[in-house]
Each structure stands twice: as C-alpha cells, then as structure tokens.
C-alpha positions in Angstrom: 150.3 85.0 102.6 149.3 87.4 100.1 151.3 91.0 99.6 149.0 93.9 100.8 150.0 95.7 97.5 147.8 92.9 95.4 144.9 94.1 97.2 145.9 97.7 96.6 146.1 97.0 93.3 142.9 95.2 92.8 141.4 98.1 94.2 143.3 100.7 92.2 140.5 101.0 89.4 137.6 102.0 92.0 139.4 104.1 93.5 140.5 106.0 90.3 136.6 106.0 89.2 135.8 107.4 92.7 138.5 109.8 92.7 137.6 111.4 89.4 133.9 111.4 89.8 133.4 111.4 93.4 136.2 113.6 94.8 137.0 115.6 92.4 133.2 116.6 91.4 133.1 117.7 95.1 136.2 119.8 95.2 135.0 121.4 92.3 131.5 122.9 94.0 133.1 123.3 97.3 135.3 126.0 95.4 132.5 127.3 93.5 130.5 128.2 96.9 132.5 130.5 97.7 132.8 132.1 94.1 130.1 134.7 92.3 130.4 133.5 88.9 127.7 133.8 86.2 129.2 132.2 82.5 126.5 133.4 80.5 126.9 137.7 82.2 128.8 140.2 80.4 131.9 139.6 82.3 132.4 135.7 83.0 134.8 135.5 85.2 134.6 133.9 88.5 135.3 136.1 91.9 136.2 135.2 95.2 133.3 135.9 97.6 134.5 134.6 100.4 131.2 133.9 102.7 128.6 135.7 101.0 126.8 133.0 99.7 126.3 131.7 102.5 125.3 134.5 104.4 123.0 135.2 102.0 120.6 131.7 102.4 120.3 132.4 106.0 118.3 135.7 104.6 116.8 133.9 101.6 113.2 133.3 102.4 112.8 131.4 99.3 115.8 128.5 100.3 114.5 128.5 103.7 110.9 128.0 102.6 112.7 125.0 100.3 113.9 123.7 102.7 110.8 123.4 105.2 109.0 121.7 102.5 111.7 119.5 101.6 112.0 118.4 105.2 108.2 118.1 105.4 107.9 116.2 102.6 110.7 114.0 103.6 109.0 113.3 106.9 105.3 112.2 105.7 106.7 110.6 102.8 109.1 108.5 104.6 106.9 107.4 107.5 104.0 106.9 105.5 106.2 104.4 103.3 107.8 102.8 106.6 103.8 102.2 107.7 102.6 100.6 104.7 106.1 98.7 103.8 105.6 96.8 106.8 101.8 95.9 107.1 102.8 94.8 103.6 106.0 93.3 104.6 103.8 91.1 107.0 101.4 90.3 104.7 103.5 88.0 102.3 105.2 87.0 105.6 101.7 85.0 105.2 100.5 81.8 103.1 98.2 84.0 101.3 97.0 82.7 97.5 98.7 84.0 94.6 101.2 85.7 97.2 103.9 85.0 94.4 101.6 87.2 91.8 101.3 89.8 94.2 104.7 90.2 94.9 105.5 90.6 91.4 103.2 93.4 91.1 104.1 95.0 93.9 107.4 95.5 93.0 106.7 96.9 89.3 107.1 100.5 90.3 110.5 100.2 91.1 111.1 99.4 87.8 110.2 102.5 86.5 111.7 105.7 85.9 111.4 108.9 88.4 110.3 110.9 85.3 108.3 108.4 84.4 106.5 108.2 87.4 106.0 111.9 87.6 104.9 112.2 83.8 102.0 109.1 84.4 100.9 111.2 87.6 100.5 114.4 85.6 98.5 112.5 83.7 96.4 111.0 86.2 95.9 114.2 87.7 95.0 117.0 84.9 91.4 118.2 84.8 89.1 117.0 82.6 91.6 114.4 81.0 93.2 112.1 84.6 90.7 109.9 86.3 91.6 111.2 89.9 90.2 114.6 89.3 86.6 112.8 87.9 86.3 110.6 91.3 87.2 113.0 93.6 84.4 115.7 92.2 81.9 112.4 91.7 82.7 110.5 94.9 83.5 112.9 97.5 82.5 116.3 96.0 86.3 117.5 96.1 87.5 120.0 93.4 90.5 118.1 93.0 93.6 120.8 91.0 96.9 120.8 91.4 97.7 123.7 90.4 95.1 126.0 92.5 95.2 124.4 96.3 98.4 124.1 97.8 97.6 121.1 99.9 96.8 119.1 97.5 99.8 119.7 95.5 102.0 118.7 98.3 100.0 115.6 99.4 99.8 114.6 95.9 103.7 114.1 95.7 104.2 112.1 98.5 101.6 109.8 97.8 103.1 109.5 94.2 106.6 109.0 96.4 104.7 107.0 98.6 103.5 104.6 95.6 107.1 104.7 94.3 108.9 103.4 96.7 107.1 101.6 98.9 108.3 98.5 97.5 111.8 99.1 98.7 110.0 99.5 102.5 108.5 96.4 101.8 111.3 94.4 100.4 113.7 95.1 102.9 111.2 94.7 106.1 110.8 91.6 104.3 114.0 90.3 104.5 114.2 91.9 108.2 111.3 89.7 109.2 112.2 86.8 107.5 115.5 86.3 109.3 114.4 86.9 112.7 114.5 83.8 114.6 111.2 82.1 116.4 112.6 81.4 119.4 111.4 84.7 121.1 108.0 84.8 119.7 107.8 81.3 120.8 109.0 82.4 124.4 106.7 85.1 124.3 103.6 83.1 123.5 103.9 80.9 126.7 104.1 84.0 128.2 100.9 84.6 127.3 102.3 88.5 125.5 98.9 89.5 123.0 99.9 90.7 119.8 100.9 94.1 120.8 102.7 93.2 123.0 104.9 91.0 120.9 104.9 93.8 118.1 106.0 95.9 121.0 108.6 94.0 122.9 109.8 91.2 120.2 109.8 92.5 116.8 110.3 96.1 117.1 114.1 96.0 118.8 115.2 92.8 116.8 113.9 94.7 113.8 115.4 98.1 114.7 118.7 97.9 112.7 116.6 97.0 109.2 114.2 99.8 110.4 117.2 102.2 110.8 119.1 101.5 107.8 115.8 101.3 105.4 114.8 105.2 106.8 118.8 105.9 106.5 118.4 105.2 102.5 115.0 107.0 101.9 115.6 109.7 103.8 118.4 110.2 101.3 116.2 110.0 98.5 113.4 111.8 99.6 116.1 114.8 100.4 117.0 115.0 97.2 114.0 114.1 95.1 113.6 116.0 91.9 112.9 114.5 88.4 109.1 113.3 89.9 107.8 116.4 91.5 109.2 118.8 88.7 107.4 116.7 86.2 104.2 116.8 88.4 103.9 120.3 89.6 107.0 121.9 88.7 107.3 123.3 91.8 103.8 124.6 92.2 101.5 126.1 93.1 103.5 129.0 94.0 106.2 127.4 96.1 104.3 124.7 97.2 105.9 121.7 95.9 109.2 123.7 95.1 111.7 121.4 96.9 115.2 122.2 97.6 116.4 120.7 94.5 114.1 121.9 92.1 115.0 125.4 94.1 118.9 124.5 93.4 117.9 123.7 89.8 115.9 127.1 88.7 118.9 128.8 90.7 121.4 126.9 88.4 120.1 126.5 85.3 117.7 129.2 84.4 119.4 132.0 86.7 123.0 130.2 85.9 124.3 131.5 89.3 126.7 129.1 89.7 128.2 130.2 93.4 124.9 130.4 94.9 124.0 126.9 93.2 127.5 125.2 94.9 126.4 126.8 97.8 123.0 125.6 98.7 124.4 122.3 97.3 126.8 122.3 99.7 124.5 123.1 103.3 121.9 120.5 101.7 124.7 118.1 101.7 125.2 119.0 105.2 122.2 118.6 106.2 121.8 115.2 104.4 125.0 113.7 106.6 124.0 115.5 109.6 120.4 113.2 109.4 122.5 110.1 108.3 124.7 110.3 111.1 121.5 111.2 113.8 120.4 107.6 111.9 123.4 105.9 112.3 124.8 106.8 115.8 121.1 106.1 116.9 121.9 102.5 115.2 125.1 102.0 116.4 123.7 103.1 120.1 121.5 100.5 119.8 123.9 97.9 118.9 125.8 99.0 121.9 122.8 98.4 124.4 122.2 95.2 123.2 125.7 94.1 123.4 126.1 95.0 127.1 123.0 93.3 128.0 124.0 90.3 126.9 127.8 90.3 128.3 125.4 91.2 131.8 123.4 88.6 131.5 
C-alpha cells in the first residue's frame, strides 16, 4: 500500500502553480476592493475604504446598466447556441454524406482567436467595405450600422458568439447523444410515443446532466466575454454593447481606479458562482430524483 505522502507529493507542483496564480491573484483584489488607490494620481498611495466601493455600484447607473446587458447577452447568446448545438448535434447523429467534411468545418471556429473573431466581424460589418451591410440594404432594405442602432449592435455580438461557440454546443451534445443507450427509445417506439414525445420524455432527462454542465461552461464565458465585443463595437453605440468587462476594463485601465476595478471584479465573480451553483444544485437535484426512483422501483 502506497504512503498518502507520495500522492501529496505528486501533487505538490499543482498546487504551488495554483497557489501562486490562483490564490494569491485573488487575495490580492479582494484587498484591493476595499482600497481607493489610483498609481498614476498625485499621491499614490493606497487607502483603506472600507465599503465604499461597494456602496458605490449599487448607485452606479453605468455598472448596473453593464451588468443588464451582460446578463442579456449571456441569456440569448447562450440559448440560442444550446438551440442550434443540438439540431446540429442530431444532425451528424445521422448517416448524412460527407458528414466527416462537415464536421471538420464546423468545428474551425474554435480554432480561432476571440480577437480574431471580433476583428474578421468588424470587418464583415463596416459600411461600404463588409458584405453584411451590402445584403442587408440590397435584400431586405435594412440600413444595416453598428454604430448608429443599438439593436443591432447588441444582436450582432451574440450572433458573432453564437457562431463562435456553437461548436462546443454541438460537440458536447454530441457526445451526450451518442452514449445514451437505445433501450428506451426502443421501449418507447412500441409504445407507439411520436417524436415529441420521445424528445420530450426520453432524451431530454437522460440528456439533462450534458445539457447542465454544457450551459454551466458557457454561461461562464459568455459572463465574462471581452476581447470579441471590444474589437467589434467597443462597447457601442453608447453603452449598448458595453459589457461588464469591457466596463471593468475602461474603469481599470484608462481611469486606473484600481479599488473600484477589484471591486466590481469581485461582485461579478459573485455573481458568476452564484449562477454556477443555481446550475449545479439544479444538476445534482436531478441526479438525486433519479436515484430515488430507481431504489423505488
């Protein structure tokens, strides 16, 4: 039998490189939130200010208008992606030709760059130089600018996260489907069950766990999403498109208020684990149901 301290040992070096650039990074913002500190004013040093920051992004129309977009994004950018992942998903569950091909191609834009991505949609998108403005004005009659119509700003970066990431959706509602066993769809074809009602009553709750987690880990993204949308809009028009990061990165970066930064770093954070854990502990609840029915029946 092997000594507990081997393992310990083994593990020693990821725990050192989480330690130092997990823990500590956090440590270091958590005290900064509750600093005012500006490095670049007249006087540089750092002063204890208790609550203050926080009281002040309850009042702070700009954070709280962040943060309504972010979540609003978040929302039609991740179900929109959980749609199409698994119509997709079910397609190549198919013996379609060139299924291989299309797989390939499918999976292309994961391989690319979040600034990237946002730099080859500016592009797409400028007037008189991208192709979507042309067919918008030629096809549908739509004066298609990002920078004058709020709405379109918006719905222009999640379908832009929607193209990014749907391959993920797809690839691990893939994998979801592919290991379900036939047994119940089987049992629910003598049944005589129509295709709803196998969606509805087969697939859904055995698929509910991959469903769960795949949201759990885009949600996470979407939260925090910055590199695409700043080179895209930048955060316009006005506010439109100004997400809580971007908002966290003009407030660090240009402004240099570090406190304030830490701060709203700190309640997105928050925020982030408080959706996780709704995610999870709806997961977890699930697994629970399922287990009691079966020791029942």
């Amino acid at each position: 039998m092997r000594s507990p301290i081997v393992g310990w040992l083994l593990l020693a070096p990821t725990l050192v490189v989480l330690f130092v650039f997990g823990v500590l990074p956090f440590l270091y913002v958590l005290v900064t939130g509750f600093t005012e500190w500006n490095a670049f004013a007249a006087d540089p040093t750092a002063r204890f200010a208790g609550v203050e920051n926080y009281r002040q992004l309850v009042f702070d129309g700009q954070f709280l208008r962040s943060l309504w977009n972010t979540l609003r994004f978040a929302f039609f950018a991740v179900a929109s992606e959980l749609v199409l992942g698994y119509l997709l998903a079910q397609l190549f569950m198919r013996n379609v030709p060139f299924k291989g091909f299309f797989r390939t191609i499918h999976t292309l834009p994961l391989m690319v760059a979040p600034v990237a991505v946002g730099a080859t949609w500016r592009l797409l998108t400028i007037p008189g130089l991208g192709p979507l403005p042309y067919y918008f004005d030629s096809w549908f009659g739509i004066d298609y600018r990002l920078g004058s119509f709020v709405d379109q700003a918006f719905f222009t970066t999640v379908v832009m996260d929607v193209w990014h990431w749907t391959p993920l959706v797809t690839l691990t509602l893939l994998a979801g489907l592919s290991a379900l066993p036939k047994e119940p769809f089987e049992q629910a074809q003598i049944d005589g069950a129509n295709r709803w009602q196998v969606f509805w009553h087969v697939t859904l709750p055995m698929l509910k766990p991959v469903i769960l987690t795949t949201v759990f880990i885009r949600m996470m993204d979407a939260l925090r999403t910055v590199d695409e949308v700043w080179m895209l809009t930048g955060g316009g028009p006005g506010s439109a498109t100004r997400y809580i990061g971007l908002y966290i990165w003009r407030v660090v970066f240009p402004k240099t208020d570090y406190g304030y930064g830490a701060a709203m770093s700190l309640l997105t954070l928050y925020l982030t684990i408080v959706l996780c854990w709704l995610l999870y502990a709806a997961l977890v609840a699930r697994r629970e149901v399922a287990r009691l029915k079966s020791g029942s029946a």
